[in-house]
C-alpha positions in Angstrom: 0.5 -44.6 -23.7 2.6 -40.9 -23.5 -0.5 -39.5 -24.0 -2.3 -41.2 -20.9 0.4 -40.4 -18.6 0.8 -37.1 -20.1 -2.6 -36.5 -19.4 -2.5 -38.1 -15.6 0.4 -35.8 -14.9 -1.7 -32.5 -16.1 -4.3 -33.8 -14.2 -2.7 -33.9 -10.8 -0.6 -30.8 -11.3 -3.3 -28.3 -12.3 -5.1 -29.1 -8.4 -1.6 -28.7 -6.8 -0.7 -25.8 -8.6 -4.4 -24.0 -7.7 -4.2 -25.6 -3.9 -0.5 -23.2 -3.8 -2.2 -20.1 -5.4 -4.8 -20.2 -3.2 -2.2 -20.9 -0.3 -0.6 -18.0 -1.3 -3.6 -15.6 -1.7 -4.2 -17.0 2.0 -1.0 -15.8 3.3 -0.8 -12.7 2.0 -4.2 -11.5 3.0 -3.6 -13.3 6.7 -0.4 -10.7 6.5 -2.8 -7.5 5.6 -4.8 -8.2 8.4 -1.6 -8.8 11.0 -0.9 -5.2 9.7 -4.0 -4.0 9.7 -4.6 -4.8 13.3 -0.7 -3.0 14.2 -1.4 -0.1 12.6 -5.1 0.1 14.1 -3.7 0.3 17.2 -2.1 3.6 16.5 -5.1 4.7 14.2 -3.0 4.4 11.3 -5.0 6.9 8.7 -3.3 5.1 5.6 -3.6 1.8 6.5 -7.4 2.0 7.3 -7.6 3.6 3.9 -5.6 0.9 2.3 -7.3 -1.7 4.2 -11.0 -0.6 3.7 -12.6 -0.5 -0.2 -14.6 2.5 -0.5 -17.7 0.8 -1.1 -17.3 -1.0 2.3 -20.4 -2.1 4.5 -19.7 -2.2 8.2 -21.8 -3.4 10.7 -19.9 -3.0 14.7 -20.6 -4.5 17.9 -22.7 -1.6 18.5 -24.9 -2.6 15.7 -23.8 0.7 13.8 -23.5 0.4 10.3 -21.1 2.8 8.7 -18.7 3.4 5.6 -15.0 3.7 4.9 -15.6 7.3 5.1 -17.1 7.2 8.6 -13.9 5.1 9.5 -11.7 7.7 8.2 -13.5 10.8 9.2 -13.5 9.2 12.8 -9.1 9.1 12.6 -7.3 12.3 14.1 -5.1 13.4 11.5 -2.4 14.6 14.5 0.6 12.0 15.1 -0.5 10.1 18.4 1.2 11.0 22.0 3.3 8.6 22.6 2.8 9.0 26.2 -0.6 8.1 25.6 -1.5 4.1 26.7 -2.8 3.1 23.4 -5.3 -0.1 22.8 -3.5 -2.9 21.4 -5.4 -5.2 18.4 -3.9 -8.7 17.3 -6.2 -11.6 16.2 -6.5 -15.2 16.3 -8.1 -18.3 15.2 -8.0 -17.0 12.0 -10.1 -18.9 9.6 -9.7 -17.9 5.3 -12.1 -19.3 2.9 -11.3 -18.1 -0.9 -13.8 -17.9 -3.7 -12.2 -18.2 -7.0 -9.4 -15.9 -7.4 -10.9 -12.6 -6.0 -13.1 -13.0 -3.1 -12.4 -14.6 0.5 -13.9 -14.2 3.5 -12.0 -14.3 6.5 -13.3 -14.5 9.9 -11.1 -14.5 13.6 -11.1 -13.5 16.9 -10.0 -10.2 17.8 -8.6 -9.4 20.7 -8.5 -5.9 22.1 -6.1 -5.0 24.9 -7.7 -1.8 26.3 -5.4 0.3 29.0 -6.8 1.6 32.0 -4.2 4.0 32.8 -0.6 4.4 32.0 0.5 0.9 33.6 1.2 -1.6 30.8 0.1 -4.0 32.5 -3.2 -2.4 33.6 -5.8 -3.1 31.0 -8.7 -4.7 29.8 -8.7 -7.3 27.5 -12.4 -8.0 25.2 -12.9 -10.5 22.5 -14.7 -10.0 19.5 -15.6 -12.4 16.6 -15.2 -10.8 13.3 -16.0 -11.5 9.9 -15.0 -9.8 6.9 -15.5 -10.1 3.3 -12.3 -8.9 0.9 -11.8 -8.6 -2.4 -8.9 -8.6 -5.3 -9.0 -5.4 -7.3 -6.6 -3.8 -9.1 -4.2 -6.4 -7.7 -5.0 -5.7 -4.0 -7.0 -7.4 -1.5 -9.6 -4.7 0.4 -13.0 -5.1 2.6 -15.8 -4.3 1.1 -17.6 -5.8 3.8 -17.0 -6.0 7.8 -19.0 -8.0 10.9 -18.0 -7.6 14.8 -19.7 -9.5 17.6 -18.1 -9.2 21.0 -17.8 -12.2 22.8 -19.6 -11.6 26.4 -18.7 -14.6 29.0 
């Protein structure tokens, strides 16, 4: 009888206990990309280098596909004027789908604040689904692959 309920109780811990990992994974790459889109909005040089694996595919709106090494070539290296309106990135509807312990895809709605001039409140604001594909290595998450459809109305 110990041995049945012993057995009962491994049996419905073990799916808890991978359910939390997972949830954890989850969180912490939702957090990378919360970064991710703060420091692209200052064209962060170390993040996007951080953020992007080197092998990394990316297809854009534009339906350009580059590297990480176009993404970082395209960076200034100079510290950004801070006078200087600046697009703002944040994202939402964010949807995470792991694959075992390494690979998730995560795909959201990005939303790009674009100034017109130097008024704050003077900008456009696009939509863009995007989809990207990241993967554990070394102990950190990167993109190794990257979608982005803008979203006309």
């Amino acid at each position: 009888m110990k041995s049945i309920l012993l057995l009962l109780f491994l049996v419905l811990l073990i799916p808890l206990h991978i359910t939390a990992q997972d949830q954890d994974e989850a969180e912490i790459i939702e957090s990378l990309l919360h970064e991710f889109l703060s420091a692209a909005s200052v064209n962060d040089f170390e993040m996007h280098n951080r953020f992007w694996a080197d092998d990394l595919i990316y297809t854009s709106a534009a339906a350009e596909r580059i590297g990480k090494s176009d993404i970082l070539n395209g960076l200034s290296m100079e510290d950004p004027d801070p006078n200087e309106p600046v697009t703002n990135y944040s994202g939402d509807q964010i949807q995470i789908n792991q694959y075992g312990e390494d690979t998730a895809v995560v795909a959201f709605r990005l939303i790009a604040e674009v100034p017109r001039s130097h008024e704050a409140r003077n900008v456009d604001v696009m939509h863009f689904y995007n989809t990207g594909t990241f993967v554990k290595r070394n102990g950190e998450w990167r993109v190794v692959a990257w979608h982005v459809t803008q979203i006309t109305n």
